[in-house]
N, C-alpha and C positions, 0 to 999 in steps of 0.2 A: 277885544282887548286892543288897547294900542299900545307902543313901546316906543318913545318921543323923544327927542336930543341922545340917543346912546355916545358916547363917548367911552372911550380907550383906552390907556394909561399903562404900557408895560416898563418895563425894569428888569432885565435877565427875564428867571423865572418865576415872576410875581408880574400878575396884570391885575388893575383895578377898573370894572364897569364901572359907570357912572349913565343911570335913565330916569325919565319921566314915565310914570303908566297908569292907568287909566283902567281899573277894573269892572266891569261896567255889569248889571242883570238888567235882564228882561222880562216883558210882561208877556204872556202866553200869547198876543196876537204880534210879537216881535217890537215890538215898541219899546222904548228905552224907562228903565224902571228905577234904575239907581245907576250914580258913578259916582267911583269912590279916586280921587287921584292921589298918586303916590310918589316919592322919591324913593329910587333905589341905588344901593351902593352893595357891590358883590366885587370879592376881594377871589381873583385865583392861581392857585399855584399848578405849577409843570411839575406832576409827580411819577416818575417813571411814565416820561415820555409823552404823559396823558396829563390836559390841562382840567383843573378838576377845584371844584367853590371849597374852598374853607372857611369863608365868611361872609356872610347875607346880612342887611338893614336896609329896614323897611320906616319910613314915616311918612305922616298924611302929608299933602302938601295944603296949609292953609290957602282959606278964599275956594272959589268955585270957579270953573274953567270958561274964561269969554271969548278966547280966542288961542292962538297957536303959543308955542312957548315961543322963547324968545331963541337966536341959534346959539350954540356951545361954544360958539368959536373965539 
């Protein structure tokens, strides 16, 4: 698995992730057999004290990967 550009986003008690990732199978002699790449967006709140997801989104990211992402900044 890789987890690419993460970025950070908080506000009091609400932080929002923002990642690239990369889910990858393999073929029994370890070789690469599928990757699937993704956008992720994961919303969390500070709920008693403990930082905790109340919202997850997932979509493909069109095109196929040729090289590195671009940086977040």
């Amino acid at each position: 698995m890789e987890f690419i550009n993460p970025l950070v986003q908080v506000h009091g008690d609400t932080a929002v992730l923002f990642y690239n990732f990369f889910s990858t199978r393999l073929n029994p002699d370890g070789t690469i057999k599928t990757r699937t790449p993704w956008n992720c967006t994961e919303v969390f709140a500070k709920i008693d004290s403990k930082w905790k997801i109340i919202h997850t989104h997932w979509s493909f990211i069109n095109g196929q990967r040729t090289g590195s992402f671009p940086s977040a900044d």
